[in-house]
N, C-alpha and C positions, 0 to 999 in steps of 0.2 A: 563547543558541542554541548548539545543540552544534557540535562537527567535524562535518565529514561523514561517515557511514559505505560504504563501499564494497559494494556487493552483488557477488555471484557469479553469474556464469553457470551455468547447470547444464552438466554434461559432454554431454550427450547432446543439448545445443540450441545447438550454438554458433551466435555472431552477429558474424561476422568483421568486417560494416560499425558493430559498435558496439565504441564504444573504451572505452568502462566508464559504469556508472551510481552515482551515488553521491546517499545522504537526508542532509540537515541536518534538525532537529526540536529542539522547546521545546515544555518540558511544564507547563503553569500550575497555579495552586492553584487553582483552579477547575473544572478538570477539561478546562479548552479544549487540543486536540493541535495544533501548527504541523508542518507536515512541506512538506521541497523535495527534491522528485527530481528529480537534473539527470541529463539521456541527452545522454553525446557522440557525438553521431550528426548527418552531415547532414540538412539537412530534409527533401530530397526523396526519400532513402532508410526515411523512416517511414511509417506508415499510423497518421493519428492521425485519429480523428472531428472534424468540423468542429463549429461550435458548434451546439447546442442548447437546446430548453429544460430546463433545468435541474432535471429530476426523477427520483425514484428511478424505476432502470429494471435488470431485471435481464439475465442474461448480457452485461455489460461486458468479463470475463476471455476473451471470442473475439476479441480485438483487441487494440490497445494496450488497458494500462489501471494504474492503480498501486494498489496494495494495502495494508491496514494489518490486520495480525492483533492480538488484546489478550486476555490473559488474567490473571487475578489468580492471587495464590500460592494453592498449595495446593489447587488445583480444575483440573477438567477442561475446565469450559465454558469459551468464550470467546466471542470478539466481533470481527468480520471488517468491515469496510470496502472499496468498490470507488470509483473516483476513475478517471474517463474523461476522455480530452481536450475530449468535446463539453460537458463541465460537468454531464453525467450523473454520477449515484454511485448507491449500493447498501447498504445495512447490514444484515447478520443477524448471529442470534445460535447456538449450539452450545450444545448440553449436553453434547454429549461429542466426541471427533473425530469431526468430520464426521457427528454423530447427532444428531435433532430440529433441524432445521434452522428458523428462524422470522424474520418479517422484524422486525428491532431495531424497537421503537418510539424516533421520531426526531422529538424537537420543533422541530427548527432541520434544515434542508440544510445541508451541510457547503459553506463557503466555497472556490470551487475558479476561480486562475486561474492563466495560460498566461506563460512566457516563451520568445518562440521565437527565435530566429538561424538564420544560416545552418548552423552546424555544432555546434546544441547544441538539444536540445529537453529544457524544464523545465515542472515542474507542483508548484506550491505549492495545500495544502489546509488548511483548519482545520477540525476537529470539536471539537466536546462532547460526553466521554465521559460515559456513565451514570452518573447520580449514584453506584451501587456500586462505579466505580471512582475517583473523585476519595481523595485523600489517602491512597493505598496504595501502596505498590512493584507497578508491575505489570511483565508479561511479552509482548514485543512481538517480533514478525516485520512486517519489511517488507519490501514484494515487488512486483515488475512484469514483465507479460506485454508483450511487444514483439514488435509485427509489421511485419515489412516490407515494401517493395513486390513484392519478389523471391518474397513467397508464403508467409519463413521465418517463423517462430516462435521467441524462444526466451526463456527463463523464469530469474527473479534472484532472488534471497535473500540473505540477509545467510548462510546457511548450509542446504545442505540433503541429504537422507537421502538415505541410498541408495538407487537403483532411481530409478525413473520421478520428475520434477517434483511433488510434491506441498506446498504451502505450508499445507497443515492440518497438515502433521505436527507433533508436540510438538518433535521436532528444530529446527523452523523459529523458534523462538519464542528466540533468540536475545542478545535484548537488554533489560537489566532496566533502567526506568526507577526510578529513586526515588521517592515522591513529594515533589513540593515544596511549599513551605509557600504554604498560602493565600492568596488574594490578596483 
């Protein structure tokens, strides 16, 4: 399991009642992604979806919701992930920023559960990435939209562009995983 990494707030959305969000993630030979996003935030200061059943369901990103972007070297396309508090998720895929937009073919739901507290709200996911990205160095942004009671909104990254929140940007892609040996 890695450190944790620390996301950013974006300047233009601050979230004064969150005290920072931070991913721990393990990347398998097989292609399986771990990822834990912890938000220090009280609980009754979020707006998380209650549970559900557990299916792809699209516009998650109008609420809370945690994200995974993925992209191999040397190419434009990539591959995007949505991870909701209600056990809802999402996966498409890009041929280019933000162009051809298509729903990822997905043999498995991504495994997605909760740890909540009074003053911390986490969400642990596992997927299995596309067999074309198992045993490659890939390129990953992670990212979460967080909504409060209060109505706010505001949007995390491990890094992001100038101007307005956008977690498509190539800027956003942040973090290069290695790949690691098979399992």
């Amino acid at each position: 399991m890695s450190s944790p990494l620390v996301l950013q707030c974006h300047g233009d959305t601050p979230a004064p009642l969150v005290d920072g969000i931070s991913v721990a993630w393990q990347l398998f030979g097989d292609g399986q992604l771990w990822l834990r996003y912890f938000v220090d935030v009280a609980e009754e200061n979020l707006v998380a979806s209650g549970p559900a059943e557990p299916l792809r369901t699209d516009g998650l990103w109008n609420s809370t919701c945690f994200e995974l972007f993925v992209r191999r070297p040397e190419t434009t396309a990539y591959i995007e992930y949505n991870f909701a508090p209600s056990g809802q998720w999402a996966a498409y895929q890009f041929a280019d920023y933000r162009r051809d937009v298509q729903n990822l073919p997905s043999p498995d739901s991504p495994e997605i559960g909760l740890d909540l507290g009074e003053t911390h709200f986490a969400l642990e996911a596992t997927v299995r990435l596309p067999a074309e990205y198992h045993g490659l160095q890939i390129h990953v942004s992670l990212t979460a939209v967080i909504e409060l009671r209060d109505g706010s909104k505001s949007y995390w990254s491990l890094r992001h562009p100038p101007g307005q929140p956008d977690f498509h940007h190539p800027d956003c892609f942040a973090l290069t995983l290695e790949a690691p040996e098979q399992s």
